[in-house]
N, C-alpha and C positions, 0 to 999 in steps of 0.2 A: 520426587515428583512435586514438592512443594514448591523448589524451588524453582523449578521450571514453569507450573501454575503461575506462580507470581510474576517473571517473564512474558509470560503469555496478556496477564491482565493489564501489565503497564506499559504492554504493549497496543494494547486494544484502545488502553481506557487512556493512558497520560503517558503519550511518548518522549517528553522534558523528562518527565520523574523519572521513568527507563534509563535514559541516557544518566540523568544528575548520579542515581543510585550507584550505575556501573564502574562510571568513571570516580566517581568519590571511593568506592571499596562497601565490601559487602555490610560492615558494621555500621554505616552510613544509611544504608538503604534499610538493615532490620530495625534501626532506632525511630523512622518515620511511623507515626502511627496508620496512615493509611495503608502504605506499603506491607505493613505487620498484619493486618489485617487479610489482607490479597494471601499472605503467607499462610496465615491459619487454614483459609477459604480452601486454599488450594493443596495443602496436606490432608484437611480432611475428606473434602470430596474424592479425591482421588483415592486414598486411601479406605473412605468407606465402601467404593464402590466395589471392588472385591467382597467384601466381607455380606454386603448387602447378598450376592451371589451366593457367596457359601453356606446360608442357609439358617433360620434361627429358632425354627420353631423344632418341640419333641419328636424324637425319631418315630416313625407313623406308627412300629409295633410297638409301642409305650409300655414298660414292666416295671411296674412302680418298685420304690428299695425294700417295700416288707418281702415283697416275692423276690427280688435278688438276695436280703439276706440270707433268706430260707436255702435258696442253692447254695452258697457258701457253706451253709452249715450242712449241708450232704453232700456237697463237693467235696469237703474235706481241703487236707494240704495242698493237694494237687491243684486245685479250683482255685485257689488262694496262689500261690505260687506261679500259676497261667497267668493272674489278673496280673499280678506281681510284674514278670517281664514282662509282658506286654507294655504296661505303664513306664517301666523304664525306658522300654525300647522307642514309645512317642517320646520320650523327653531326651534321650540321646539323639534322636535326629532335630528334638528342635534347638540341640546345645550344636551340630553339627550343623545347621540351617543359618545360624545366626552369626556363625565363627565366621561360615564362609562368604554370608554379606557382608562383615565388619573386615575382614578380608582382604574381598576385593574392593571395597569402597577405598582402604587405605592403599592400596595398593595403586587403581586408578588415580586418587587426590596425588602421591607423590610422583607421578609422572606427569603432572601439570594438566591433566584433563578437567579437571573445573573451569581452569582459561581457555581450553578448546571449548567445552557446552558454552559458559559466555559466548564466543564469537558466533557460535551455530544457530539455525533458527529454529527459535524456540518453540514454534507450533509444531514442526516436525518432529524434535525433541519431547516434546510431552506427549503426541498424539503416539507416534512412535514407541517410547515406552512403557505407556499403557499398552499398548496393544501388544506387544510384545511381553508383558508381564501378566496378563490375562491370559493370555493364549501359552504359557507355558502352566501357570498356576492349573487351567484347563486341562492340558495334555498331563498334566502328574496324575492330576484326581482320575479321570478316563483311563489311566494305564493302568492295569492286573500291579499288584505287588510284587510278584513273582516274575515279571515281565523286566528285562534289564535297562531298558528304555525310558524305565520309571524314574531312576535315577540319574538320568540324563535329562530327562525333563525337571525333574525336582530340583540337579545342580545348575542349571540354565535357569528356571526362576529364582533363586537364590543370590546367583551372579546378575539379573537384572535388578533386583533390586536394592542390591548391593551399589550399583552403576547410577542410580535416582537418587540417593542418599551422599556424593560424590561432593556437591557444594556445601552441605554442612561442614565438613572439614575448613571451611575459608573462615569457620567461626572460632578455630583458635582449639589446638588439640588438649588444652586443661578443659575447655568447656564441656567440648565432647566426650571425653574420657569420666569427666561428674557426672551428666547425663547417662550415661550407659550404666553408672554403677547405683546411680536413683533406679533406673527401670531397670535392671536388676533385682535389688531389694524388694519394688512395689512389683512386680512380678512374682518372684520367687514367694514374698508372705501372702499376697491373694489365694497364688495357688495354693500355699500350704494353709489356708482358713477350709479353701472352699473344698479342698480333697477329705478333711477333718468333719467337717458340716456334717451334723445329721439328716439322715434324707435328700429328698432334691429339693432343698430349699434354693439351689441358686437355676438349677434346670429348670425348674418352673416359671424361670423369669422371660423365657424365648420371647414371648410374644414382646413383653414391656420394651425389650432391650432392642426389638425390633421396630417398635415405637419410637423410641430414644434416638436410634439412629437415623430416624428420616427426620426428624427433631436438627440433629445433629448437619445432616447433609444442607436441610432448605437453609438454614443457619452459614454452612461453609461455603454455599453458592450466592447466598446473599449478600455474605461480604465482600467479594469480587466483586458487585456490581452496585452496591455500598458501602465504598469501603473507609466511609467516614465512621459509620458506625461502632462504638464503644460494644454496645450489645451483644451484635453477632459476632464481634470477634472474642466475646466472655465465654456467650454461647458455645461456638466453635472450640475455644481453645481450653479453658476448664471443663464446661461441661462434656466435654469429646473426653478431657482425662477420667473423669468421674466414671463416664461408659463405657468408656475400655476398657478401665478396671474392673468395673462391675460384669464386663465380658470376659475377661479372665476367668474368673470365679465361674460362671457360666461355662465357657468352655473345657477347664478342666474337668467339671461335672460329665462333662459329656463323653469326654475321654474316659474316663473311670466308668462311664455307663455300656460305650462301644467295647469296651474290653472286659467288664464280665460278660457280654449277651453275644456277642458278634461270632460266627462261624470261621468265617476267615477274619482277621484281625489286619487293619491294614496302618501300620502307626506313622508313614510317611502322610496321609489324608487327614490323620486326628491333629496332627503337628500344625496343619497350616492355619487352622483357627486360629491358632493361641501365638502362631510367630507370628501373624498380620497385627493380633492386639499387642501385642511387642514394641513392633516398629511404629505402630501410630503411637504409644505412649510415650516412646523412644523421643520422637519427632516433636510432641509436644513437651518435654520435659526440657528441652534442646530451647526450644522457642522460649519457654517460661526461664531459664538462665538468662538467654541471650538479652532480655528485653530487662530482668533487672539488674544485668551487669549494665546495660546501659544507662538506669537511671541512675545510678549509682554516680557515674562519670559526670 
């Protein structure tokens, strides 16, 4: 979606730099600082605007961790061992979530469709794949677990946004391949801080983190239409990694919180938090390479 955003801007805003960008190649167009800008702008809006949806503040019946530990300790093994798979069973579909974006993403890039999205028009293309990416993100959450549709919906969002991420590959498969194994890491130790953490210290952050991201979004829509701006693109593009992270942590809390209290347990729903904060870190770890392999050169 970033890359299509940015398409869309330099289309609107400086149709020379459109044309200059395309025709020079894609490492031409991420090294312009305005252009880099439009890029952030348009990863992060797009990207927060799901997540804005998906909700940030404490679950309405709030059961703070002295009174979940206390079930644990009358729960016994059994209580222990429910929490247990369940928490695997979210983090195996968001390792299954993620394989099958990176997937088809590679899978689409080696049959040349980043040179087909170039030639297509790019309002279509962006407006298109949000909506189609909302509206599947949509029909997962809405479907029972137990409903077979679920997973049809869940591998349909998966594959769309698999298909948005399709132009990053024009950035060169060592770049991409360091990126994934950075958000990996910053992934994978968040999580293991924040499941570690005593209490809800990071659940308690809903509200802040939903501060931070309208922080974040006025910031990513301002540099599209400032996109000289040094700022909003610092704004945008560090502090977007800062609060992602910091939504990781956040998220897995939440996870660990739906899966001691929850009656029915739904671990395709708990997954999509944490694989949306994924792909935005993904995306900007991607950008933060791209820009200092550039200066480099």
């Amino acid at each position: 979606m970033s890359w299509l955003a940015n398409r869309v801007a330099c289309r609107i805003m400086k149709p020379s730099l459109a044309q200059r960008g395309f025709s020079n190649g894609i490492m031409n167009t991420v090294q312009a600082g305005p252009t880099w800008a439009q890029y952030a702008g348009g990863a992060s809006a797009l990207g927060i605007g799901a997540l804005c949806a998906y909700g940030l503040s404490q679950p309405a019946q709030y059961v703070p961790a002295s009174s979940r530990s206390l079930m644990g300790q009358f729960g016994g093994k059994a209580y222990a061992d429910r929490v247990r798979w369940r928490v695997g069973q979210t983090y195996a579909y968001l390792a299954g979530g993620l394989a099958m974006t990176a997937g088809v993403a590679t899978f689409a890039f080696q049959r040349g469709f980043a040179q087909k999205m170039a030639r297509m028009n790019p309002m279509a293309i962006c407006f298109g794949g949000l909506a189609a990416s909302i509206g599947c993100m949509m029909g997962t959450r809405m479907t029972p677990y137990d409903n077979p549709m679920k997973h049809l919906w869940w591998s349909g969002f998966n594959c769309v946004t698999g298909l948005t991420l399709v132009p990053v590959g024009m950035l060169g498969g060592a770049l991409v391949t360091q990126a994934a194994m950075i958000t990996a890491c910053i992934v994978g130790s968040l999580s293991a801080v924040a499941a570690c953490s005593p209490g809800d210290t990071f659940l308690q952050m809903g509200p802040m983190i939903g501060c931070g991201l309208g922080v974040i979004m006025a910031a990513s829509l301002g540099s599209m239409f400032f996109p000289t701006s040094g700022l909003l693109m610092n704004v945008s593009l560090y502090g977007g990694l800062g609060l992602f992270g910091l939504k990781t942590c956040y998220d897995t809390q939440k996870i660990l919180y739906h899966a001691q209290m929850d009656n029915d347990f739904d671990p395709i729903n708990r997954e999509i938090g944490i694989y949306l904060d994924t792909i935005n870190i993904f995306i900007r770890v991607v950008q933060i390479l791209a820009m200092s392999g550039g200066r480099k050169k």
